[in-house]
C-alpha positions in Angstrom: 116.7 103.4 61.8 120.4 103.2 63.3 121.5 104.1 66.8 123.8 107.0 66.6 125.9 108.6 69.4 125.2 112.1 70.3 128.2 114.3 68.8 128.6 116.7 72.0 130.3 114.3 74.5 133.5 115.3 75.8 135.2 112.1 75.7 138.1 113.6 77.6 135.9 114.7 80.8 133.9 111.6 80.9 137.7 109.5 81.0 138.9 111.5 83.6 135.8 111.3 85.7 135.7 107.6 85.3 139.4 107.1 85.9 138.7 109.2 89.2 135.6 108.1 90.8 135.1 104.9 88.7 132.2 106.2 87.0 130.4 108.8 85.4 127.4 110.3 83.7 127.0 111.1 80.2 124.5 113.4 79.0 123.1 113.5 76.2 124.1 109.6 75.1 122.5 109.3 72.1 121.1 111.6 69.5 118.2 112.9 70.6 116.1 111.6 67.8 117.0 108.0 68.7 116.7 108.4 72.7 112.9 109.8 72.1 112.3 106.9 69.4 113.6 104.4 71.9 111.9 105.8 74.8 108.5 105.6 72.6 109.1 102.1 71.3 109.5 100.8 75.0 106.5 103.1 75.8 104.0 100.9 73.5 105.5 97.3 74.0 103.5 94.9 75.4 105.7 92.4 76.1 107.0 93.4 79.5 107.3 90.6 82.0 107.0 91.6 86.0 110.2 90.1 87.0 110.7 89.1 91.0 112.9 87.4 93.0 112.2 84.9 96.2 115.6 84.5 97.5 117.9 83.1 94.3 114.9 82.1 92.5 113.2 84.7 90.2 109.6 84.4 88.4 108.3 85.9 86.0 105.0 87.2 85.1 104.0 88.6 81.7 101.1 91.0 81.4 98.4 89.0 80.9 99.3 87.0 83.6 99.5 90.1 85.7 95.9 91.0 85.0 94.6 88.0 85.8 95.8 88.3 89.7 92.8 89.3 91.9 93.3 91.8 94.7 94.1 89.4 97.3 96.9 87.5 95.5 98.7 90.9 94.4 98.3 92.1 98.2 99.9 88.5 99.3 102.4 89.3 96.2 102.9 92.6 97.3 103.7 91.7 100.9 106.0 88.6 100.4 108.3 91.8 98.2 108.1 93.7 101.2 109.3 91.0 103.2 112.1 90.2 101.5 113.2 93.6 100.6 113.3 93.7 104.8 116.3 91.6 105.4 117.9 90.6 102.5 118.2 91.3 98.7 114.9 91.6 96.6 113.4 93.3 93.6 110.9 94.0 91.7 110.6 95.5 88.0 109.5 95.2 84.5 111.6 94.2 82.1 111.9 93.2 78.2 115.4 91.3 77.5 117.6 91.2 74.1 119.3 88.2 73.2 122.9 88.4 73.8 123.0 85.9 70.3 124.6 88.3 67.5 122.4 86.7 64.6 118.9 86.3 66.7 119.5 90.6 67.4 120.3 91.2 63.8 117.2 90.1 62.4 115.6 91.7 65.6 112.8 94.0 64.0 112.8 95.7 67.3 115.0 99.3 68.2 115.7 97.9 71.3 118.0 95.0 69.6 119.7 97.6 67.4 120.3 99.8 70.3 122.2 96.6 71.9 123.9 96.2 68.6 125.3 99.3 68.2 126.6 99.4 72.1 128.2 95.8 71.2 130.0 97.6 68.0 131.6 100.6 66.2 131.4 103.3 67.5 129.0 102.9 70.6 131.8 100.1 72.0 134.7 102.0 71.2 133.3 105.0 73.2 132.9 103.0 75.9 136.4 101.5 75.9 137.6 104.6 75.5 135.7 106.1 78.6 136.3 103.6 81.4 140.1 102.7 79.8 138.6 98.5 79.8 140.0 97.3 76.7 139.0 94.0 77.1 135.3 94.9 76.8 134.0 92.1 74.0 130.6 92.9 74.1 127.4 94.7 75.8 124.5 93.2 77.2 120.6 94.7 77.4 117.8 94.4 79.0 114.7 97.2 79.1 113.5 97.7 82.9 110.8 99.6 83.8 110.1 100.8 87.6 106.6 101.3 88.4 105.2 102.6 91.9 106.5 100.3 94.4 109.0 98.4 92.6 112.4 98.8 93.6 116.2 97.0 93.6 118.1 96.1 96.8 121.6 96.7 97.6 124.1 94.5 95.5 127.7 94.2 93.4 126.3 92.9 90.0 129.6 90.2 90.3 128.5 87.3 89.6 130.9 84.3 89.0 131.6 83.5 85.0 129.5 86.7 83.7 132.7 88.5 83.3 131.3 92.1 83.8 133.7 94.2 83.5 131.1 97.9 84.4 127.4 98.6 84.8 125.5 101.5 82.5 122.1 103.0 82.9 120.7 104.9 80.2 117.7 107.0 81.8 114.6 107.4 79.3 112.1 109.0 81.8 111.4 112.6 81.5 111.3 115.5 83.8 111.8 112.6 86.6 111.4 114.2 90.4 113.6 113.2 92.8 111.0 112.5 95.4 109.2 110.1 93.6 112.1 107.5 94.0 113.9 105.2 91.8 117.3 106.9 92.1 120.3 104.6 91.6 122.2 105.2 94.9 125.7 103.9 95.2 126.5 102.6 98.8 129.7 103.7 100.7 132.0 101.1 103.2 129.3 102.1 106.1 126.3 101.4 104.1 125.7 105.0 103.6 124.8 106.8 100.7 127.5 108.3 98.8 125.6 109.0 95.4 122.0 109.6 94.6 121.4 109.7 90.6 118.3 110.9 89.2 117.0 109.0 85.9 117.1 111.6 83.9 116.1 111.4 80.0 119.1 110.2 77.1 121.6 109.9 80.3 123.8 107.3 80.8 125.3 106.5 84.0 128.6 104.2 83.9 129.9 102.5 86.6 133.0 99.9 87.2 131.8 96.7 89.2 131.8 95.2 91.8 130.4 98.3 93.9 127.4 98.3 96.5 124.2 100.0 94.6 120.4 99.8 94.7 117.3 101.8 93.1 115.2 102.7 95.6 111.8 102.5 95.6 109.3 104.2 93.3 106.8 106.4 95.1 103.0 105.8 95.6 102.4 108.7 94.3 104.8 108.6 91.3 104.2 110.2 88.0 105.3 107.3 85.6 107.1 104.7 85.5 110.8 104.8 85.8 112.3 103.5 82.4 115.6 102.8 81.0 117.5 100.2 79.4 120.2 98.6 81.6 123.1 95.7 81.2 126.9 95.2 81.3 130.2 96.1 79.7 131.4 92.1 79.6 134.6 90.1 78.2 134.6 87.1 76.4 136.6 85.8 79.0 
């Protein structure tokens, strides 16, 4: 199956907004044939890993792993998140990675891997040099996240030294998403405040120029899914 753009954006609007905000939403993304078989693929993987972070060292826990914490250790789990989410940065999320190697992605059974194909080439990665005006935008990174009740991402820049990211995207693949149950991606102003609060909304992709202050806060208790999306980076060779 291929990964094909959605025919109704208007590339025009989406440059202007980008060129006068630094960045934009784009909605519908892809066709909406490919969003739902994406959404459904990442729906029935297995192979989702529990990724958290103790200050700059991140662990990783797949899901058998997962199931084999009793109820004390994931309430001691549980709290050391909290804790660190307190004072300093912190998350916690699902997530399924795709190679950023060309030939290990091309023989990538998966429509995750095509999906990160086709935003790494014709036409998906001219339409997004053409949106943000970056034209030295080599290639696109990916990574599946899901956000399940009481995961959530601090406040950060995404600028990290030698990654050459150039702008963040979020394509949103949860449906009819409510605004009270959390995970919104929230852009911070220059007095910590919230400036923008974006819902996840289904075959939506949110593009942003980095380095700028954002977080997802935290999904609700009470939550009606899990918050899922695929996520990455518009980056330069260098």
């Amino acid at each position: 199956m291929s990964i094909r753009l959605d025919p109704s954006i208007n590339v025009a609007a989406a440059r202007a907004q980008f060129a006068d905000t630094g960045q934009v939403q784009v909605m519908p993304w892809l066709a909406e044939a490919d969003a739902v078989a994406l959404e459904q693929e990442l729906r029935g993987r297995d192979d989702w890993r529990e990724v958290i972070n103790s200050g700059d060292k991140v662990f990783e826990l797949d899901r058998a792993n997962q199931a084999k914490l009793g109820a004390a250790d994931r309430a001691q789990l549980d709290a050391a998140v909290n804790a660190g989410g307190r004072s300093g940065f912190q998350h916690r999320y699902e997530s399924i990675r795709v190679t950023d190697e060309p030939e290990i992605r091309s023989r990538s059974v998966w429509l995750l891997d095509r999906f990160a194909i086709f935003m790494s080439s014709s036409p998906g990665l001219d339409m997004l040099r053409d949106i943000t005006g970056i034209d030295d935008v080599d290639f696109v990174d990916a990574q599946a996240t899901g956000y399940r009740p009481g995961d959530f991402l601090t406040a950060h820049h995404d600028e990290v030294p030698g990654k050459n990211r150039r702008a963040a995207y979020v394509l949103g693949l949860s449906r009819d998403w409510r605004t009270e149950w959390g995970g919104l991606l929230l852009f911070h102003d220059g007095r910590n405040d919230v400036e923008a609060g974006l819902l996840p909304r289904f075959n939506c992709l949110n593009l942003f120029a980095i380095p700028r202050i954002h977080s997802v806060s935290q999904v609700a208790s009470y939550a009606g899914g899990t918050r899922l999306s695929v996520t990455g980076w518009l980056r330069s060779i260098g």
